[in-house]
C-alpha positions as CSV (number, residue, x, y, z in Angstrom):
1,X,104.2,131.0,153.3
2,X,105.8,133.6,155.8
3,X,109.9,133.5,155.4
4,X,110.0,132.2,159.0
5,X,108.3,129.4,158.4
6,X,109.9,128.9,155.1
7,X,113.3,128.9,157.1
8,X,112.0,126.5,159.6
9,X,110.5,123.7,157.3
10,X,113.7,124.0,155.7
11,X,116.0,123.7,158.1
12,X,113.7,120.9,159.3
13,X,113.8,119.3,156.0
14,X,118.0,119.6,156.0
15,X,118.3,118.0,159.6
16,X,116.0,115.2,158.8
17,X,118.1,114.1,155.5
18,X,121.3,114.6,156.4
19,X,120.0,113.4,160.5
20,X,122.2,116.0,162.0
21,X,121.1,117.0,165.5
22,X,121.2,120.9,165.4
23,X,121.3,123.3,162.6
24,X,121.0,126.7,161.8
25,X,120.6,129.2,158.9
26,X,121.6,132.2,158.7
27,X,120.7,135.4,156.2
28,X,122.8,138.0,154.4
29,X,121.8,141.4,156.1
30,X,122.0,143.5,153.0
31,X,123.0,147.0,155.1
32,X,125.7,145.7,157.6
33,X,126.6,142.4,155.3
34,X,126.6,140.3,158.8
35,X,125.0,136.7,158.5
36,X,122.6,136.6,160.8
37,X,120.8,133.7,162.8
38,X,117.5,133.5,160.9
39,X,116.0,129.9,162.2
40,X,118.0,127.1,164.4
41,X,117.2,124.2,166.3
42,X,118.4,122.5,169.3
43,X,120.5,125.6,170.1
44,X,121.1,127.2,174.0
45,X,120.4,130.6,174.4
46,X,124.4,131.5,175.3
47,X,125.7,130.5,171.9
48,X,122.5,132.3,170.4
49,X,123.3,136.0,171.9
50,X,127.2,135.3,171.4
51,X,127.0,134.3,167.7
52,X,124.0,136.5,167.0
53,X,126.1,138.2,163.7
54,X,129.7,137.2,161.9
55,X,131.1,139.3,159.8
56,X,131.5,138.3,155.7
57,X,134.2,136.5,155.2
58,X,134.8,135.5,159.2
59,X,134.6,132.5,160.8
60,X,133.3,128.9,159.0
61,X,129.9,130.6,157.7
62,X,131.2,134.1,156.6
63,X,134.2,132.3,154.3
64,X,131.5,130.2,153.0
65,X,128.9,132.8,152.3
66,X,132.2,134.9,150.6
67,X,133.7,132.0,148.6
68,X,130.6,129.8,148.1
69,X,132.1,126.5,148.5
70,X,131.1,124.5,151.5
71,X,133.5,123.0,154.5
72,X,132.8,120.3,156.4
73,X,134.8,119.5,159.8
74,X,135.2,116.1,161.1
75,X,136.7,116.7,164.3
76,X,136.0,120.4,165.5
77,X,138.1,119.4,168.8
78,X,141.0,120.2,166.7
79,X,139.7,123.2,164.9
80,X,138.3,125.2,167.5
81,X,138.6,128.3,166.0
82,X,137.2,127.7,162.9
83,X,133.4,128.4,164.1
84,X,131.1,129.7,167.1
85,X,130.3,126.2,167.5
86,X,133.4,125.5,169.4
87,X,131.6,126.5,172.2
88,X,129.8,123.8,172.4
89,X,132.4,121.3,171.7
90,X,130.8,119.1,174.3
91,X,128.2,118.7,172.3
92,X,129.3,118.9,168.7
93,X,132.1,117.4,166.7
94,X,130.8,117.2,163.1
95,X,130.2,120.4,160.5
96,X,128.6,120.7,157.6
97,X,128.6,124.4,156.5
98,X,126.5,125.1,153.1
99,X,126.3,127.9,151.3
100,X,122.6,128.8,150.1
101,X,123.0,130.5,146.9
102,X,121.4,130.9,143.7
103,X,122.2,132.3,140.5
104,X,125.8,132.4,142.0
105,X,124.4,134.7,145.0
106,X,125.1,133.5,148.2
107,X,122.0,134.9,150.7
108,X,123.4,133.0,153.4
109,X,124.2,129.6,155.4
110,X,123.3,126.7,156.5
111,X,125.3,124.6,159.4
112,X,124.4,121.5,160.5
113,X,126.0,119.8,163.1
114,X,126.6,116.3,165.0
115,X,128.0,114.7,168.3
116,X,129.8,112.3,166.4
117,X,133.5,112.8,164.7
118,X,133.3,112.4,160.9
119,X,129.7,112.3,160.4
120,X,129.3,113.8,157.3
121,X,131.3,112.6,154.7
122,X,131.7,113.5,151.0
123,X,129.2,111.5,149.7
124,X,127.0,113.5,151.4
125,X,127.9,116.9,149.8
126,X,125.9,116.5,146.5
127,X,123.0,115.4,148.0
128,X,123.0,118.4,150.9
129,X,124.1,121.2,148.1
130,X,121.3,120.4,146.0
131,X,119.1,120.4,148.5
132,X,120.4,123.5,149.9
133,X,119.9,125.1,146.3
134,X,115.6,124.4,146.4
135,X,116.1,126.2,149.7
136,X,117.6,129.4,148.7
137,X,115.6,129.2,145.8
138,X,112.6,129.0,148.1
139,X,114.3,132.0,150.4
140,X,114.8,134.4,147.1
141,X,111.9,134.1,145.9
142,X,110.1,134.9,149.1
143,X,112.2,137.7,149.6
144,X,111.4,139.3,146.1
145,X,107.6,138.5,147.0
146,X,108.1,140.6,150.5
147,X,109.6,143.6,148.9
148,X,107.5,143.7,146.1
149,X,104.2,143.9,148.0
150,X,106.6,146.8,150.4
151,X,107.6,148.6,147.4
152,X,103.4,148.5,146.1
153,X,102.2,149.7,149.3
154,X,105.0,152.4,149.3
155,X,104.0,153.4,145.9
156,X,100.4,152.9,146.5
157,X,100.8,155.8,149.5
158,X,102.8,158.0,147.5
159,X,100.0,157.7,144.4
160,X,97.6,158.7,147.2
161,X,99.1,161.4,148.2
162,X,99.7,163.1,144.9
163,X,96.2,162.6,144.6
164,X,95.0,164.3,147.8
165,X,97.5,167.0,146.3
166,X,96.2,167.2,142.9
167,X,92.7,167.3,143.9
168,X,93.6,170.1,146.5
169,X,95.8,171.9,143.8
170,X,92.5,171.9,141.8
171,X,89.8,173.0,143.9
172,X,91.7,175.7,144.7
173,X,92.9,176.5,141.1
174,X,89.0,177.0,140.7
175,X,88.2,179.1,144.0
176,X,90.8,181.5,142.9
177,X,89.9,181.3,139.5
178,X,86.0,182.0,140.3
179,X,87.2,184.4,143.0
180,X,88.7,186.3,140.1
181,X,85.8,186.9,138.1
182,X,83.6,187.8,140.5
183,X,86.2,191.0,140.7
184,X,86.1,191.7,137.2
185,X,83.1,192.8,134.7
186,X,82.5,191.6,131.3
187,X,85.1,190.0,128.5
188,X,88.0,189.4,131.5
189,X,85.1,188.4,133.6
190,X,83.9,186.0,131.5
191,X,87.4,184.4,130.4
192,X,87.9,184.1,133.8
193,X,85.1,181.7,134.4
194,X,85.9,179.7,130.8
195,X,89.3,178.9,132.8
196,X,87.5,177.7,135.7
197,X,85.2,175.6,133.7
198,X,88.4,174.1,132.1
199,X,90.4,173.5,135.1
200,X,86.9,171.7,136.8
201,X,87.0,169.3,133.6
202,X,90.9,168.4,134.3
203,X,89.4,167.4,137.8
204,X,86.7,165.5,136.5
205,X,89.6,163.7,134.0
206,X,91.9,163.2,137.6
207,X,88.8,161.6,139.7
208,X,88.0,159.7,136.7
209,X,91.6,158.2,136.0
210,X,92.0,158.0,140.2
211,X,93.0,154.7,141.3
212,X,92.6,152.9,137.7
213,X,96.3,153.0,136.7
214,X,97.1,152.7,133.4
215,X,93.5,150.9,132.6
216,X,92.1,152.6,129.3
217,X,89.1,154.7,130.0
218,X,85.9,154.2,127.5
219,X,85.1,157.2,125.5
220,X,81.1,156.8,126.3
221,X,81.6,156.8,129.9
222,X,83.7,160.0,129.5
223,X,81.5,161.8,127.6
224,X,78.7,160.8,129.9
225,X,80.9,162.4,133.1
226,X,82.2,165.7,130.7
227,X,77.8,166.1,129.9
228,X,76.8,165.9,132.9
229,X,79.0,168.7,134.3
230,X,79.1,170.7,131.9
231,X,75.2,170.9,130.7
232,X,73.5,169.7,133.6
233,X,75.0,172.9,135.8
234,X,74.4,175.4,133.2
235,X,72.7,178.8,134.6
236,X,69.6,180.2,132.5
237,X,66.7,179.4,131.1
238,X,67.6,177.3,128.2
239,X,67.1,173.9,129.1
240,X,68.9,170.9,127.1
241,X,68.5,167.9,126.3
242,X,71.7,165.7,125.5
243,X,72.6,162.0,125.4
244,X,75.6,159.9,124.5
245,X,75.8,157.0,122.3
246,X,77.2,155.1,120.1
247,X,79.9,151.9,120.3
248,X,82.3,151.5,123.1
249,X,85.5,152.7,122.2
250,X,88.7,152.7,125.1
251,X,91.0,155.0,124.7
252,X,94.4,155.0,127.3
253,X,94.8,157.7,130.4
254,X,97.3,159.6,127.5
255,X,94.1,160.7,125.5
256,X,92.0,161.1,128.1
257,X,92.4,164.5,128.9
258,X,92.8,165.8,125.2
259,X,89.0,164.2,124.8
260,X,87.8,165.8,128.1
261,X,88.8,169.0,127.1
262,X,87.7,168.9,123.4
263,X,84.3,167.9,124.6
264,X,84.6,170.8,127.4
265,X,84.9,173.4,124.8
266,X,82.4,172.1,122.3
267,X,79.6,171.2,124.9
268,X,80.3,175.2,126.1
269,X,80.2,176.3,122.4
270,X,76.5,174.6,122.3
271,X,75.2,175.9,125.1
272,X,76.4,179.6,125.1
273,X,75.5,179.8,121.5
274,X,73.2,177.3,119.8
275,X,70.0,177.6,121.1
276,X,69.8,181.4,121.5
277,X,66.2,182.8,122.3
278,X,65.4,179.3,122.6
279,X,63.9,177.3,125.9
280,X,65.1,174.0,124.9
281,X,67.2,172.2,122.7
282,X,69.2,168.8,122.6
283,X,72.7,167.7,121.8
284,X,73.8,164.3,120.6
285,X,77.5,162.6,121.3
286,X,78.0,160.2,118.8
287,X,81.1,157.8,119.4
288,X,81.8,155.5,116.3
289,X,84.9,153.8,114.7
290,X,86.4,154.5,112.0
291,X,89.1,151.9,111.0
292,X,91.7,152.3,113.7
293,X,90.8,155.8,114.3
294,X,87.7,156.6,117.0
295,X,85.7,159.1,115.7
296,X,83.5,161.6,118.3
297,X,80.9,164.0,116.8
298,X,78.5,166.0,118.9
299,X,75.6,166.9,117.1
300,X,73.7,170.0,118.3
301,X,69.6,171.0,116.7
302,X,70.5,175.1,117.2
303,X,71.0,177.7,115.1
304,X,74.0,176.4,112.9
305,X,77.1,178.2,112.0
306,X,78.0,180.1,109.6
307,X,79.6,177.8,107.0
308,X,80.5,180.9,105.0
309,X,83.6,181.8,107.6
310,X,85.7,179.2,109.4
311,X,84.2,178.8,113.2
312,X,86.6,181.1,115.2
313,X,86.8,181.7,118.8
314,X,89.6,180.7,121.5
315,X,87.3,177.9,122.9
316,X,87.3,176.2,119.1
317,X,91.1,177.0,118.6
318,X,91.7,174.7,121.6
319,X,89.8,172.3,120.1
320,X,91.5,172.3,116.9
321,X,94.9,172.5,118.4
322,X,93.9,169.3,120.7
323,X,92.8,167.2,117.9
324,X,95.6,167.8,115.6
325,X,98.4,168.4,117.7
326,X,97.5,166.7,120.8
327,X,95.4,163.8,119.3
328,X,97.3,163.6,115.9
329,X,93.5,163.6,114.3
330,X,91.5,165.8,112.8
331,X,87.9,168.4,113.4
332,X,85.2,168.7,111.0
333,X,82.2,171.5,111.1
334,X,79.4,171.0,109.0
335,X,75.6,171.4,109.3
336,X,73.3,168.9,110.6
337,X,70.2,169.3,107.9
338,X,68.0,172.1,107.9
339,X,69.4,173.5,111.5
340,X,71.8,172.8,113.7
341,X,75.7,171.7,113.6
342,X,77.7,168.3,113.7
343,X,81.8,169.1,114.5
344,X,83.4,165.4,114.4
345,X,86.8,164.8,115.6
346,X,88.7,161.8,114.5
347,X,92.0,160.3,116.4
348,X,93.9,157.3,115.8
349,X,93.2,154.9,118.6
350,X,96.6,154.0,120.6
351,X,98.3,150.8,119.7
352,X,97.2,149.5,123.2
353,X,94.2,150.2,123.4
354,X,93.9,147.9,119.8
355,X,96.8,145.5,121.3
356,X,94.8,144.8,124.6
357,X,91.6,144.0,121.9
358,X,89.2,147.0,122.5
359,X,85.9,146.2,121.2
């Protein structure tokens, strides 16, 4: 329910009790400190625009909204400077000022007044202070709902914007970088395009990630988006063959890129250099578990390394630097059978991912 009407039921709901026959509340303005008229009844329009604000602390509602406790008046004709309502002393005589406050806050007031001297008494008080306590209550807690939704749709803008900025920063990251090589010939050349290939899969990790918060990502459906861009938009003649399986494993946005990037080089590794004078060959992405660690392998049918040396190369140095620095696992090489190579990485799975239940 809108605060308005929230204010208005419960102001009706005061008046009705207590059977005064005008009330108003009014509201703490955080910035000037002023309480403000925020819902009355039975109110002209001349004491409306004349007692609009009142300072904290002035007047019957500001010293009740500083101190907390709340005043009644029996005979306003002899207090007429007390409140605002002495202007329309014709019409009132009786006070009851209340202070709406909860947890000891006071967000404001609520007067309700009567024609008649000594209408409300002080058997009255207990009754109208706890009701006057379910409507503040009411009023906080509507208050925090309103600027929590402003504060999500401010941050919801701003994450928007970064990401118009990221994905901006990015494409152009790999113009430039692409730019770049087409100026230079062979090794720079071609370490220049390696760079562009790896800033693409840190845009295929921010798309990915867009909009999901910090909802884990599965490691299948990752490997699926890293294959697809990295083998499906190879140039040449070699034509490969790949799939992903294996069980679903989540892993949070914190190890997301560190996978992406470890698959990145490895996929690269396969196609540049496993299936040399070949027309086809296939790779395999195996995602399993391995107690609390997931384990990723990404089996390949070319030509195999050579066991005899340890696999060298900047592409597989970033892969062993991700998995043991970044991922706190480990990387494997080894020979699938006859031909071909397997390198498994293996990474503890974060404590959320396990705490949230991953299957």
């Amino acid at each position: 329910m809108p605060l308005g009407e929230i204010l208005a039921a419960g102001l009706e709901a005061m008046m009705g009790a207590s059977g005064a026959t005008l009330g108003l509340i009014r509201l703490v303005e955080p910035a000037t400190r002023e309480l403000v008229i925020a819902a009355h009844r039975n109110l002209p329009a001349p004491y409306l625009e004349v007692a609009r604000g009142i300072p904290w602390g002035a007047k019957l509602a500001g010293s009740v909204a500083a101190t907390g406790e709340a005043w009644m008046v029996g005979r306003l004709q002899e207090q007429p400077e007390i409140s605002h309502l002495s202007i329309l002393a014709d019409r009132v005589q009786s006070l009851a000022c209340l202070p709406l406050k909860t947890h000891d806050r006071a967000v404001g007031t609520i007067t309700l007044g009567h024609d008649h001297p000594e209408f409300f008494g002080p058997a009255d008080l207990p009754v109208l202070l706890h009701a006057t306590s379910l409507v503040a209550g009411t009023i906080v807690a509507e208050q925090l709902h309103v600027a929590t939704s402003r504060e999500a749709e401010q941050k919801a803008l701003l994450f928007r914007e970064l990401d118009h900025r990221v994905r901006n920063n990015l494409a152009a990251l790999i113009s430039l970088l692409h730019l770049a090589a087409e100026r230079m010939e062979g090794a720079a050349a071609e370490s220049l395009q390696e760079m562009a290939e790896r800033a693409a899969r840190l845009a295929d990790v921010h798309n990915l990630l867009a909009g999901r918060g910090t909802q884990p990502i599965e490691v299948r459906e990752l490997a699926e988006v890293v294959a697809k861009n990295v083998l499906a938009a190879l140039p040449g003649e070699v034509r490969i063959r790949w799939k992903v399986v294996g069980v679903p494993i989540r892993i949070p946005p914190s190890q997301v890129t560190a996978v992406a990037l470890v698959l990145n080089e490895l996929l690269t590794n396969c196609a540049k250099h496993a299936f040399s004078g070949r027309a086809t060959g296939s790779v395999t992405i195996l995602v399993t578990r391995d107690g609390d660690h997931a384990a990723l392998e990404v089996r390949d049918d070319g030509l195999g390394l050579d066991m005899a040396r340890s696999p060298a190369g900047l592409g597989l140095t970033i892969v062993r630097t991700l998995a043991t620095q970044n991922l706190k696992g480990s990387v494997t090489f080894s020979m699938a059978g006859d031909e071909g190579t397997v390198v498994r990485i293996r990474f503890p799975q974060a404590e959320e991912t396990l705490e949230r239940g991953a299957p």
